[in-house]
gemmi code that builds the backbone of each chain (N, CA, C; Angstrom):
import gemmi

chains = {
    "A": [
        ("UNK", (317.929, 90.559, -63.724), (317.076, 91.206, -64.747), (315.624, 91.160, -64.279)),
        ("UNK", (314.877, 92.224, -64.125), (313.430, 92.370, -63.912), (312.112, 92.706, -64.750)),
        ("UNK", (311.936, 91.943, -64.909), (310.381, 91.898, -65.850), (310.048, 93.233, -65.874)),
        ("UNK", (309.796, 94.282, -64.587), (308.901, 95.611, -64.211), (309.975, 96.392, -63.815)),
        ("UNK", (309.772, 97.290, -63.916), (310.413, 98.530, -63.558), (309.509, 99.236, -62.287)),
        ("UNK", (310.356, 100.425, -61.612), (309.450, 101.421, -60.906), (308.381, 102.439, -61.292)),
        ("UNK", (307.279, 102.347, -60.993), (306.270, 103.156, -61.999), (305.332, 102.294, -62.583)),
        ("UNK", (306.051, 101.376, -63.260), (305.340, 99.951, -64.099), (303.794, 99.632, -63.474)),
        ("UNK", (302.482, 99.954, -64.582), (301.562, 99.684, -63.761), (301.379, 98.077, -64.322)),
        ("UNK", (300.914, 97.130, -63.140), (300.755, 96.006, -62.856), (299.376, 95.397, -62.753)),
        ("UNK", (298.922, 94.566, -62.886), (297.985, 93.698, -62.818), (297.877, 92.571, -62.298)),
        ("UNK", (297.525, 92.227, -60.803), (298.214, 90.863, -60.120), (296.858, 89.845, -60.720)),
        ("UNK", (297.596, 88.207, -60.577), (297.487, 87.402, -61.653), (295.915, 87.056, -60.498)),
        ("UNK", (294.881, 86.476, -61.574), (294.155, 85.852, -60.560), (294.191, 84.000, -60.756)),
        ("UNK", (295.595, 83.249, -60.387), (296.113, 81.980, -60.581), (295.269, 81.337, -59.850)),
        ("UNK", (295.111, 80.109, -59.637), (294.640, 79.229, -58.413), (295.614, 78.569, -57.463)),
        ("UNK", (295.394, 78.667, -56.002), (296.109, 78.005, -55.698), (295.753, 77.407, -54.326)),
        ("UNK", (295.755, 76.304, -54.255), (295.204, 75.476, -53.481), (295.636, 75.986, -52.102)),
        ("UNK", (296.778, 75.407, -51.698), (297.113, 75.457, -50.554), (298.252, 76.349, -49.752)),
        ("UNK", (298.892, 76.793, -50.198), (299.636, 78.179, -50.142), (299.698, 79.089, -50.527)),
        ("UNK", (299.846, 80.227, -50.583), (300.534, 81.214, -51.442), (300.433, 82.751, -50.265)),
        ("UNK", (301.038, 83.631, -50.646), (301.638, 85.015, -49.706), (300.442, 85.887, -50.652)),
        ("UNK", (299.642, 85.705, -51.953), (299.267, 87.046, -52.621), (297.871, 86.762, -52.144)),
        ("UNK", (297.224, 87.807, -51.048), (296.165, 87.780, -50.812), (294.837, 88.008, -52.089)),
        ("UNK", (293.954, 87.210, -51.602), (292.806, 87.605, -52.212), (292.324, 88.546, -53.129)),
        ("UNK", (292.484, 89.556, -51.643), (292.043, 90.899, -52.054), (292.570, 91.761, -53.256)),
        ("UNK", (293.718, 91.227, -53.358), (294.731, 92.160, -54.452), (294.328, 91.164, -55.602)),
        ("UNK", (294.152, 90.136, -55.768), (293.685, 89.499, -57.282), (292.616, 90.373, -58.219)),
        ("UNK", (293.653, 90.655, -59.361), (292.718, 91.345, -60.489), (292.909, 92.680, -60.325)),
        ("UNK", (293.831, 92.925, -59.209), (293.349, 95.101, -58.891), (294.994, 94.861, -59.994)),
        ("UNK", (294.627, 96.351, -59.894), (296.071, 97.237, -60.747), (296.677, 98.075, -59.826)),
        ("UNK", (297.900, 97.979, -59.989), (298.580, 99.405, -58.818), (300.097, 99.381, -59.780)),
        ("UNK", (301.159, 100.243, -58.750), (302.103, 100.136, -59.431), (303.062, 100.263, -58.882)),
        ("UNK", (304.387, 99.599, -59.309), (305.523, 99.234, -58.910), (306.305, 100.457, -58.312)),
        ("UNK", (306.450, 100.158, -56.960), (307.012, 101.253, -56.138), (308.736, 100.683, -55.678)),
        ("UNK", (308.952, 99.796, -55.856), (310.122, 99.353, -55.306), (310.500, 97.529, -55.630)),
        ("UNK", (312.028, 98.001, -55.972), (312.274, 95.894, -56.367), (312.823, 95.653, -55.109)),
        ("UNK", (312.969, 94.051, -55.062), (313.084, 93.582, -53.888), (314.004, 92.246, -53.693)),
        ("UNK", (315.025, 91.927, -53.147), (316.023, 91.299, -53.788), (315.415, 89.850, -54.190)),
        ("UNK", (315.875, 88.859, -54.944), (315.064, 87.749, -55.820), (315.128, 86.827, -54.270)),
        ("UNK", (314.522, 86.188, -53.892), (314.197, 85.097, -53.192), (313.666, 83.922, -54.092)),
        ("UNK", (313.569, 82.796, -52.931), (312.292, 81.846, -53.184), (311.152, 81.938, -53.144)),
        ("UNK", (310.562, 81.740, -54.238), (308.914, 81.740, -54.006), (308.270, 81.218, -52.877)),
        ("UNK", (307.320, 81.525, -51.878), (306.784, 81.362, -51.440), (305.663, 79.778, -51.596)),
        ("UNK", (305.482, 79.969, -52.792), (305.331, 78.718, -53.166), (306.077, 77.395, -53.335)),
        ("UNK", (307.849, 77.391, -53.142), (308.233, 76.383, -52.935), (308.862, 76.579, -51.814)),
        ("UNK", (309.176, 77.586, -51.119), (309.770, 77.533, -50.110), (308.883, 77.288, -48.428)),
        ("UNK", (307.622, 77.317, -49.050), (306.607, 76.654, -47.956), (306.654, 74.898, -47.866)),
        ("UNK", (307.337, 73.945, -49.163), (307.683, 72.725, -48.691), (308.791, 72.462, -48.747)),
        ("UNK", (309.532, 73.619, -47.872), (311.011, 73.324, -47.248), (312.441, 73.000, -48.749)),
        ("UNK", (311.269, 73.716, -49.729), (312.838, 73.967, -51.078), (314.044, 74.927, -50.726)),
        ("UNK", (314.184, 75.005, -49.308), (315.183, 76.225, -49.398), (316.550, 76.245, -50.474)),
        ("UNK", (316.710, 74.941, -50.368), (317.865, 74.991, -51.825), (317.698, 75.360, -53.259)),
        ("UNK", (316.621, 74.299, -53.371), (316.506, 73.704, -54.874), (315.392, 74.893, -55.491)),
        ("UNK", (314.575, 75.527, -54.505), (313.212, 76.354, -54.715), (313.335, 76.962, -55.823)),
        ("UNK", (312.240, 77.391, -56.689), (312.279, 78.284, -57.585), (312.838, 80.183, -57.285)),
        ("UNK", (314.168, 80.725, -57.747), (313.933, 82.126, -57.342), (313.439, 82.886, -58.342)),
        ("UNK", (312.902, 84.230, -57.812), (311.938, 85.129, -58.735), (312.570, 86.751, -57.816)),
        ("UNK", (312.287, 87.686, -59.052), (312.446, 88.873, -58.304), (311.166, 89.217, -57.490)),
        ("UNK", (311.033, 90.142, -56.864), (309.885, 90.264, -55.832), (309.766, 91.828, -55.861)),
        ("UNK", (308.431, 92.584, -55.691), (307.909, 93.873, -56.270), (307.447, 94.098, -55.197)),
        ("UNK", (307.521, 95.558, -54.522), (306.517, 96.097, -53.719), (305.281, 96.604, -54.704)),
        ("UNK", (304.234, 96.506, -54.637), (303.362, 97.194, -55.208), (302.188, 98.099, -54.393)),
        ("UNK", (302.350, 99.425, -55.132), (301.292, 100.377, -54.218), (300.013, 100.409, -54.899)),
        ("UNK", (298.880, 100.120, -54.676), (297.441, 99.888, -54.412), (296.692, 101.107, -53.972)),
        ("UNK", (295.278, 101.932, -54.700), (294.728, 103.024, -54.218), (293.972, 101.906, -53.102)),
        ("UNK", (293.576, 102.806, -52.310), (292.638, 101.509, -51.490), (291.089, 101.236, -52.135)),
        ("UNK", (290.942, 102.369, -52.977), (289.439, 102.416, -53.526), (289.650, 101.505, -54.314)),
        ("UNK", (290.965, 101.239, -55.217), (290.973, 99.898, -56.283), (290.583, 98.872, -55.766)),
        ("UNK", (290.881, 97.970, -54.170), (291.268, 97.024, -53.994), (289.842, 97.083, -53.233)),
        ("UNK", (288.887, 98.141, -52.273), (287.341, 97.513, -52.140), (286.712, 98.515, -52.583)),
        ("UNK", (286.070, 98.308, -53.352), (284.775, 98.585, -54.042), (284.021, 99.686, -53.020)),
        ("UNK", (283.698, 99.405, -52.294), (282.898, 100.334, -51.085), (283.839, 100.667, -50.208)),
        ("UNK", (285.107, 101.479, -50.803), (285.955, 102.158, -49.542), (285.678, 103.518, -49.781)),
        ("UNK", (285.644, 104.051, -48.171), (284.763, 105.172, -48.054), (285.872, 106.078, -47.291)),
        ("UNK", (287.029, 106.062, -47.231), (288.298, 106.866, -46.912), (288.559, 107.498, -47.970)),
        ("UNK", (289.726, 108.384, -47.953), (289.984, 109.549, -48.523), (290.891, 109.005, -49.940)),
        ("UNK", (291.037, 109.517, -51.385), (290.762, 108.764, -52.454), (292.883, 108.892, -52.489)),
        ("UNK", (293.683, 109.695, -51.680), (294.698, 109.250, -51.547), (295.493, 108.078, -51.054)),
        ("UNK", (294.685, 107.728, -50.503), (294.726, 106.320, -49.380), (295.499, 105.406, -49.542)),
        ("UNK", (296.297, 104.383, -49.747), (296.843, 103.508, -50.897), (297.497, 102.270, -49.739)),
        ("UNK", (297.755, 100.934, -50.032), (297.973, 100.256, -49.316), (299.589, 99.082, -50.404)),
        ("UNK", (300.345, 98.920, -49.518), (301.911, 98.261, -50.520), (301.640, 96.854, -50.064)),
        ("UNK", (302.072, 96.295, -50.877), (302.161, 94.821, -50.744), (303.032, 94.265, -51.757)),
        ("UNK", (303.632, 92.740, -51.468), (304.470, 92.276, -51.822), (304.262, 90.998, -53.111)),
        ("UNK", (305.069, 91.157, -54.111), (304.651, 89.940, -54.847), (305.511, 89.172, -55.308)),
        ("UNK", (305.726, 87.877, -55.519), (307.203, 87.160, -56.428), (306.171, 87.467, -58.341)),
        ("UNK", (307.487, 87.830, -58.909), (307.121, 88.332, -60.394), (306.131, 87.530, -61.073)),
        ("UNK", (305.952, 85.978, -60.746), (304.991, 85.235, -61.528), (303.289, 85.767, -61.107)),
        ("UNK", (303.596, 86.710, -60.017), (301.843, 86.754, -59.654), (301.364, 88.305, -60.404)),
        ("UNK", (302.448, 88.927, -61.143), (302.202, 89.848, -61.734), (301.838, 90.326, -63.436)),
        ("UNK", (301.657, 90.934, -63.973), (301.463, 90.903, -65.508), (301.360, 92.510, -65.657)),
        ("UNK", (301.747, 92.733, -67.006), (301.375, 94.354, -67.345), (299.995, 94.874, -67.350)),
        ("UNK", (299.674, 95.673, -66.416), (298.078, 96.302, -66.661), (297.832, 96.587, -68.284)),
        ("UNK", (297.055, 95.861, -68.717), (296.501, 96.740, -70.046), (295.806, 98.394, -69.691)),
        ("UNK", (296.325, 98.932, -70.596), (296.046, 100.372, -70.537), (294.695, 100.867, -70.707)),
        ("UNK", (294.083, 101.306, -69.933), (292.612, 101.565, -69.942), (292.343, 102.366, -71.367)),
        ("UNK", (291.236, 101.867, -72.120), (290.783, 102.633, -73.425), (290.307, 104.636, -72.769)),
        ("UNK", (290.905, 105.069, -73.796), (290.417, 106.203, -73.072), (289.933, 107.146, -74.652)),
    ],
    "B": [
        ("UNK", (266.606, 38.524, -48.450), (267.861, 38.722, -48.102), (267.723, 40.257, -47.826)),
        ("UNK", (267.357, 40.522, -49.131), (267.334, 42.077, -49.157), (266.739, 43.033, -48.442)),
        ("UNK", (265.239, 42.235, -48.002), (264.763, 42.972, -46.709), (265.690, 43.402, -45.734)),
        ("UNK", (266.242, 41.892, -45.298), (267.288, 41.661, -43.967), (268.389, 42.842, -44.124)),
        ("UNK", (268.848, 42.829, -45.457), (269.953, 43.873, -45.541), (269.593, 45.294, -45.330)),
        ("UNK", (268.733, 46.119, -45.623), (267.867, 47.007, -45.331), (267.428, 46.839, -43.736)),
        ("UNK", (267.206, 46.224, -43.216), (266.807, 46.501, -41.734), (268.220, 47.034, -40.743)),
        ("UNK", (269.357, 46.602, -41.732), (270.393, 46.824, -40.679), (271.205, 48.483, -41.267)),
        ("UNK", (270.694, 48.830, -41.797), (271.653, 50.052, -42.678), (270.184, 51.128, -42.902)),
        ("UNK", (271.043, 52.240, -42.497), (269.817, 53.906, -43.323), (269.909, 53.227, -44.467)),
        ("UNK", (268.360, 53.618, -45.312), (268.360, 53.415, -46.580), (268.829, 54.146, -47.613)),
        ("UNK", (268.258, 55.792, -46.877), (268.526, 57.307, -47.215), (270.195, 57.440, -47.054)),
        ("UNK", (271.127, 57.691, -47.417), (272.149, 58.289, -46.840), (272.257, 59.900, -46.402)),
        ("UNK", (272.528, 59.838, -45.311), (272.561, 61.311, -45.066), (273.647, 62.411, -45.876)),
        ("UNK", (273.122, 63.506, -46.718), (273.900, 64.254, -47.317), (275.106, 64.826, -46.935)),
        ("UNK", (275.452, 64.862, -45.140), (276.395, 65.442, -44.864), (277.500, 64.065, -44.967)),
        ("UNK", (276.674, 63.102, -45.015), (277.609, 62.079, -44.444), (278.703, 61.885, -45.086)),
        ("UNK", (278.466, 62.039, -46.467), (279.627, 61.535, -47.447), (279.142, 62.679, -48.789)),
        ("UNK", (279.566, 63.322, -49.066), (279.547, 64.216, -50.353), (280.236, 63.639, -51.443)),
        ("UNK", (279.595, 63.170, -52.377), (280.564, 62.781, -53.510), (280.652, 63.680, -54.670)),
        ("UNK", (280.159, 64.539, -54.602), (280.216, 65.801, -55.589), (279.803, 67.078, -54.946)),
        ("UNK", (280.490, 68.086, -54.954), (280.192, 69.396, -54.414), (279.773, 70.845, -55.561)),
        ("UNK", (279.320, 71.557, -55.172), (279.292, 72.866, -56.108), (280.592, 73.785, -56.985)),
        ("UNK", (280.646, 74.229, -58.141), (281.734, 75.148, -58.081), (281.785, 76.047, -56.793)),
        ("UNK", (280.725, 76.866, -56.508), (280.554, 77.618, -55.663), (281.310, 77.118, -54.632)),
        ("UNK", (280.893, 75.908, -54.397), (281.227, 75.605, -52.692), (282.709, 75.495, -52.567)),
        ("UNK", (283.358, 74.974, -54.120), (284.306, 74.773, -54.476), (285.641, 75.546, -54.134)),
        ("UNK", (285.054, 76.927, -54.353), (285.692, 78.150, -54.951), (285.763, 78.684, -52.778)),
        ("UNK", (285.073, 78.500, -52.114), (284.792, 79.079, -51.023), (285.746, 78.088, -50.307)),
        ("UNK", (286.168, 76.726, -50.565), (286.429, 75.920, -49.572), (288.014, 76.247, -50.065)),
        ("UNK", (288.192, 75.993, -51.377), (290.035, 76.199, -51.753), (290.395, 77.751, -51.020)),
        ("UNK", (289.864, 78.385, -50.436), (289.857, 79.637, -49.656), (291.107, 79.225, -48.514)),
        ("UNK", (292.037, 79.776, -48.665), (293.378, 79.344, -47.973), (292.756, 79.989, -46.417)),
        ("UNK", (292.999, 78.821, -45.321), (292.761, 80.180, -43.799), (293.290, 81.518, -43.535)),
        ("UNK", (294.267, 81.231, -43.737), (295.003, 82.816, -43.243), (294.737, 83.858, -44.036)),
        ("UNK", (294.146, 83.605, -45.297), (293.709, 84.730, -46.284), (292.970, 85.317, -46.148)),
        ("UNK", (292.140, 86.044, -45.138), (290.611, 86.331, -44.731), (290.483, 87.826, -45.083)),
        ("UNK", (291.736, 88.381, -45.116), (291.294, 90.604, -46.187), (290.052, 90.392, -46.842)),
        ("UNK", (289.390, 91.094, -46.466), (287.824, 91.166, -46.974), (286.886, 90.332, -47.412)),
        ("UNK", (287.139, 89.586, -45.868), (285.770, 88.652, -46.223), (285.011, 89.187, -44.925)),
        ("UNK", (283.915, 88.942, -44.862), (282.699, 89.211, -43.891), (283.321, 88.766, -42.321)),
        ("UNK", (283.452, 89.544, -41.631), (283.535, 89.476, -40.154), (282.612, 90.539, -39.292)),
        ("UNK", (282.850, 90.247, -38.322), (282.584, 91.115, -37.105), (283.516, 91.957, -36.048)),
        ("UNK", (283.282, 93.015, -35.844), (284.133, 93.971, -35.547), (284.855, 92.735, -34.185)),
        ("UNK", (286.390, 93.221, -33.948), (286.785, 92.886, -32.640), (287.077, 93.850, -31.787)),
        ("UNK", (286.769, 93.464, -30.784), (287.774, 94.475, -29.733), (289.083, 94.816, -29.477)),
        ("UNK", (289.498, 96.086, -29.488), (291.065, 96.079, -29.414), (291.430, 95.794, -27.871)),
        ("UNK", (292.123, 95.136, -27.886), (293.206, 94.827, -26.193), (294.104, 95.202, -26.029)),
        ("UNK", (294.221, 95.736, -25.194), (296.070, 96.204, -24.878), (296.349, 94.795, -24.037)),
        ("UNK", (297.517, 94.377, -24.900), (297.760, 92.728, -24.375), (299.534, 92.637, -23.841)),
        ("UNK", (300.224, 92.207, -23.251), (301.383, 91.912, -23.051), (301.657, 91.050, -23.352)),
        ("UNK", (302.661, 90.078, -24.658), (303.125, 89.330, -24.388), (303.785, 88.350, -23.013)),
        ("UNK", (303.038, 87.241, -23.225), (303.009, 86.365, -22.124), (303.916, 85.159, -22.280)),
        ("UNK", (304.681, 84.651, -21.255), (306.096, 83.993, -21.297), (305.994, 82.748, -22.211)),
        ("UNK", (304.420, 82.283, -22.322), (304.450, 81.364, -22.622), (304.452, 80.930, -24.265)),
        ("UNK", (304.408, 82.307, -24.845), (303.851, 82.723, -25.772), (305.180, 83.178, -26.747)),
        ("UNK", (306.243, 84.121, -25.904), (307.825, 83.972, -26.303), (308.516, 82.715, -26.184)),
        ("UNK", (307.847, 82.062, -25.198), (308.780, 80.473, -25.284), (308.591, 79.682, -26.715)),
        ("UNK", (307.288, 79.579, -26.690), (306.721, 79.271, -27.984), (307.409, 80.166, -29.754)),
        ("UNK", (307.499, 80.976, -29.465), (308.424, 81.775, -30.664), (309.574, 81.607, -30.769)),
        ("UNK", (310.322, 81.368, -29.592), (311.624, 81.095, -29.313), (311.790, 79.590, -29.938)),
        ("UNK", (311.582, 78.820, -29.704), (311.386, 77.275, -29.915), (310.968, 77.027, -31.525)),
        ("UNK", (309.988, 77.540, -31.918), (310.154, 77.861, -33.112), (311.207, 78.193, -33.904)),
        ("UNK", (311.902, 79.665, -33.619), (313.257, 79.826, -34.507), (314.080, 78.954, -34.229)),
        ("UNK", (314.705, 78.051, -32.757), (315.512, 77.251, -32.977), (315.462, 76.228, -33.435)),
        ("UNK", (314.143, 75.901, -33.968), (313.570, 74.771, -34.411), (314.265, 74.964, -35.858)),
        ("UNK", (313.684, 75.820, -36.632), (314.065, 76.778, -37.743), (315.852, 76.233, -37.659)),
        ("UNK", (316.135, 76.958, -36.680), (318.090, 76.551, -36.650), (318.464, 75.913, -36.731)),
        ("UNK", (317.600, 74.660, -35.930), (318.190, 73.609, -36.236), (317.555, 72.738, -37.463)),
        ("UNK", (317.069, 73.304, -38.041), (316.618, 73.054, -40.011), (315.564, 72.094, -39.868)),
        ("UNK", (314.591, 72.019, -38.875), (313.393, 71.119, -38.820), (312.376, 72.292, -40.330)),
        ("UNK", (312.565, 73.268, -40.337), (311.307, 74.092, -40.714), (311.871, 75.401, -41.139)),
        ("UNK", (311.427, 76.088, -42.304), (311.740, 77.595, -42.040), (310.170, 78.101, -41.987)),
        ("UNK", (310.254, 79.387, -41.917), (308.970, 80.249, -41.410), (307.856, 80.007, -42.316)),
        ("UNK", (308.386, 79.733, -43.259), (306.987, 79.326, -44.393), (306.422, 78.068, -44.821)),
        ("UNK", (307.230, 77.041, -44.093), (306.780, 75.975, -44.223), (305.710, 75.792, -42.540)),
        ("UNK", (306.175, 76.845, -41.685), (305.451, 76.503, -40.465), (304.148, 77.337, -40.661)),
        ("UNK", (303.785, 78.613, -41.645), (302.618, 79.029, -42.077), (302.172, 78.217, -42.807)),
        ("UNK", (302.458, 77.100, -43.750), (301.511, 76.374, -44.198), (301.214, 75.556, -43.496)),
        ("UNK", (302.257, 74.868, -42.691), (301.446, 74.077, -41.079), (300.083, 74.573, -40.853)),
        ("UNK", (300.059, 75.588, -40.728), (299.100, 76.239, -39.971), (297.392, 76.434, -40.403)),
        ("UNK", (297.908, 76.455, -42.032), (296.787, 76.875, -43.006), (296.401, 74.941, -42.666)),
        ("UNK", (296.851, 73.777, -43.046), (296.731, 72.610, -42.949), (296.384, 72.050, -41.553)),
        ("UNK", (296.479, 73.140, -41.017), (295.147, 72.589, -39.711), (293.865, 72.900, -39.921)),
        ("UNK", (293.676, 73.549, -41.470), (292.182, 73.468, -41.182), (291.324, 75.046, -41.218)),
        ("UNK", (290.131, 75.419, -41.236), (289.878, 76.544, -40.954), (289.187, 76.021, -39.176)),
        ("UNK", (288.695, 75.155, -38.779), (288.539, 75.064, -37.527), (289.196, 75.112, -36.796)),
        ("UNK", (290.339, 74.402, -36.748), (291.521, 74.667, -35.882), (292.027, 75.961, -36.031)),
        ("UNK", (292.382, 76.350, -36.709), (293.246, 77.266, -37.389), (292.008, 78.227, -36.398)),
        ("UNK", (291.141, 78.646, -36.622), (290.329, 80.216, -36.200), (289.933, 79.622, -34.666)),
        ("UNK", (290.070, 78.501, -34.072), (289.560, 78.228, -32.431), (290.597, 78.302, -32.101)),
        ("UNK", (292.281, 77.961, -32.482), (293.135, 78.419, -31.681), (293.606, 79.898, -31.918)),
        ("UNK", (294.339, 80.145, -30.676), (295.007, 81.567, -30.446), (296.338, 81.090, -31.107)),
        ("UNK", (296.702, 82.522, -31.711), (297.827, 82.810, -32.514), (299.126, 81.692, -32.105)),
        ("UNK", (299.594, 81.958, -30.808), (300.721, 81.078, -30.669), (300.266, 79.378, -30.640)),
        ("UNK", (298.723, 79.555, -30.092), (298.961, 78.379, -29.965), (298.966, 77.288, -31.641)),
        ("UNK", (298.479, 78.173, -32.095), (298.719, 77.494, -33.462), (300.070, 77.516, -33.834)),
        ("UNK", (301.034, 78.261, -33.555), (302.628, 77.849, -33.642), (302.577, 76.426, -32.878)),
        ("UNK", (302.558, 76.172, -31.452), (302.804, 75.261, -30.784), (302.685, 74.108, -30.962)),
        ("UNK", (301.167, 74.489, -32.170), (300.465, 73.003, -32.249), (301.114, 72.354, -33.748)),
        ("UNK", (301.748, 73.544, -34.344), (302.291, 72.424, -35.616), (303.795, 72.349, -35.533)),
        ("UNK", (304.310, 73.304, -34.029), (305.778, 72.544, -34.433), (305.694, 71.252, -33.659)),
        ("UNK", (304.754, 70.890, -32.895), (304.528, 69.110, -32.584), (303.809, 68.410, -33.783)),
        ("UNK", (303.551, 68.764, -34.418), (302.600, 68.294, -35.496), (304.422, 67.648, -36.494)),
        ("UNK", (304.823, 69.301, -36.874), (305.721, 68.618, -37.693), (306.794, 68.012, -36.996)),
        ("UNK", (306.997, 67.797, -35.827), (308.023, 66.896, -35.091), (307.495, 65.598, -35.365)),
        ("UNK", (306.882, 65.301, -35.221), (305.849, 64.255, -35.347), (306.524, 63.569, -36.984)),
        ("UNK", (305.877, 64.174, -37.888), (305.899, 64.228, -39.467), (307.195, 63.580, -39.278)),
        ("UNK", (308.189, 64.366, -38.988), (309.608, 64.007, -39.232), (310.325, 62.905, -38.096)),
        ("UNK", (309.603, 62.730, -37.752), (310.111, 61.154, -36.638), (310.697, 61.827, -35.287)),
        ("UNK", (310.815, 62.577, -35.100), (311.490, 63.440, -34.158), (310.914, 62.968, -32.826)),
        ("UNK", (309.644, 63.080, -32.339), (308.804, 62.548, -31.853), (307.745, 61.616, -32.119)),
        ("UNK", (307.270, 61.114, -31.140), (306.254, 60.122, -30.820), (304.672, 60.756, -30.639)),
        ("UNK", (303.310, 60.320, -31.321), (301.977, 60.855, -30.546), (301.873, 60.596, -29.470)),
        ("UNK", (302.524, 58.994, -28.898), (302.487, 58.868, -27.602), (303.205, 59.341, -26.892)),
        ("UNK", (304.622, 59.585, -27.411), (305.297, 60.761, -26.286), (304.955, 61.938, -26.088)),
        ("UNK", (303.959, 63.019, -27.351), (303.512, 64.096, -26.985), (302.354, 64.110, -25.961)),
        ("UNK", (301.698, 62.932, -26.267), (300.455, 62.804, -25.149), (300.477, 62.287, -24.019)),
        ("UNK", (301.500, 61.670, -23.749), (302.032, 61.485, -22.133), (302.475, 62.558, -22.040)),
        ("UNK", (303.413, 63.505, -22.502), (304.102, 64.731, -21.663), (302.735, 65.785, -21.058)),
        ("UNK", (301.747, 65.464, -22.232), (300.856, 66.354, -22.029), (300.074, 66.252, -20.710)),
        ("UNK", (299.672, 64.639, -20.789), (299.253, 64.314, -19.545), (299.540, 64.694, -18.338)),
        ("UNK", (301.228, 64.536, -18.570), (302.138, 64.863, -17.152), (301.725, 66.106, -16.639)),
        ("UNK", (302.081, 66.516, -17.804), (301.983, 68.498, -17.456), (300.547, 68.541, -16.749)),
        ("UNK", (299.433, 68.169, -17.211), (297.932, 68.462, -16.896), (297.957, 68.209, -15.822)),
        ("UNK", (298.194, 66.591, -15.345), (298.257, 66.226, -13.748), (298.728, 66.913, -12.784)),
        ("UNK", (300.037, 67.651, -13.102), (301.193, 68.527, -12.338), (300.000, 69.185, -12.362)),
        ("UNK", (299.608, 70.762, -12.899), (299.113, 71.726, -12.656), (297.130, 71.260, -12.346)),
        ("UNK", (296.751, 70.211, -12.568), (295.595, 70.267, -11.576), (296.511, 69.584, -10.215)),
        ("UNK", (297.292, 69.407, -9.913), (298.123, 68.892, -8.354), (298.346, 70.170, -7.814)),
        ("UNK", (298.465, 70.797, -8.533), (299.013, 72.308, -7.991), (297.537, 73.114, -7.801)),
        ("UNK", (296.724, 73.194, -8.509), (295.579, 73.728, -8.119), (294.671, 73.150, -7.029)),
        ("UNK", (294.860, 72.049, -6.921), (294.002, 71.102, -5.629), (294.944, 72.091, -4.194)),
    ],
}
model = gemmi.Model(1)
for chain_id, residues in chains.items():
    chain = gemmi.Chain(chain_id)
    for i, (resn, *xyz) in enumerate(residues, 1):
        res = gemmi.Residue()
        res.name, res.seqid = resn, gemmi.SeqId(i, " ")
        for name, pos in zip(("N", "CA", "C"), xyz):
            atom = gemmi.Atom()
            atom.name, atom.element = name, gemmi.Element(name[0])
            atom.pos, atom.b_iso = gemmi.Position(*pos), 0.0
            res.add_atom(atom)
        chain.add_residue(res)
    model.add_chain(chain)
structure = gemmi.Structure()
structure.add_model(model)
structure.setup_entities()
């Protein structure tokens, strides 16, 4: 069962985390949207201190990114878009922009 | 007394010496994982057309069987890596930062000795300045 669907716009979490984790920087706080599920693994977060058994599993999201969302001063063409990977806890529903 | 004690010790402590409280700021910059660097301030590099070099597949190789034989899987040897540090971590080259934490975690896990890694090392050094003389 998956939290997001395909399409699903997303909001990656901005968590803290000390000493590991796979969700870059750069993507904390942007919005994009769910392009593809990905079969459930171990988090990255426990499977970096060798939980391969016991680890927490989570489903895992490709998510597609405009590139203008993710820097501020990107000066490429406004189709541009960059995918990246997330386990479901680093994600949340975009609130819907007031319009 | 107290003179005497003062003549033998800085009075001042030097700020780098020991930090006992740091900034949020500095805070927020230092929990900065190494390998995470997407848009932070650099300087352009040069592209190389490079060939993998033998020493460099040996090193990858040794790794996955390391992996096989259940010392490590791939993500516990990227956080190796981040836990060397941002100095280590950005002065070594790519493999060699593989190299240097699957002895690191051999080590961890009793597998090896510091003194057996640093005699082999020795050996090796002596051999190849013998060979260069």
């Amino acid at each position: 069962m998956t939290r997001f669907e395909i399409g699903d716009r997303v909001t990656v979490r901005d968590a803290t985390t000390l000493f590991h984790t796979r969700t870059q920087a750069y993507t904390r706080g942007c919005t994009g949207v769910v392009v593809e599920h990905r079969p459930d693994w171990i988090i990255p977060e426990d499977e970096a201190w060798g939980r391969d058994r016991d680890g927490r599993t989570e489903p895992f999201y490709v998510v597609r990114f405009r590139q203008s969302e993710l820097w501020s001063d990107y000066t490429g063409f406004e189709i541009d878009t960059l995918e990246t990977e997330f386990s479901e806890r680093w994600l949340e529903p975009a609130e819907e922009a007031a319009t | 007394m107290q003179r005497r004690v003062s003549d033998i010790g800085p009075v001042e402590r030097t700020p780098l010496d020991s930090p006992y409280t740091i900034s949020t700021d500095l805070y927020e910059a230092l929990r900065h994982i190494p390998h995470d660097v997407g848009g932070q301030a650099d300087l352009p590099v040069p592209y190389l057309e490079k060939e993998e070099e033998n020493w460099e597949m040996n090193t990858y190789v040794t790794c996955e069987c390391l992996a096989w034989r259940g010392v490590w899987n791939a993500e516990m040897r990227r956080r190796a890596e981040n836990d060397l540090g941002a100095t280590l971590y950005f002065g070594l080259p790519y493999y060699a930062r593989w190299a240097t934490v699957a002895t690191k975690t051999l080590i961890d896990q009793g597998l090896i000795t510091p003194d057996e890694l640093s005699a082999k090392i020795d050996e090796v050094r002596a051999r190849l300045r013998k060979a260069a003389s």
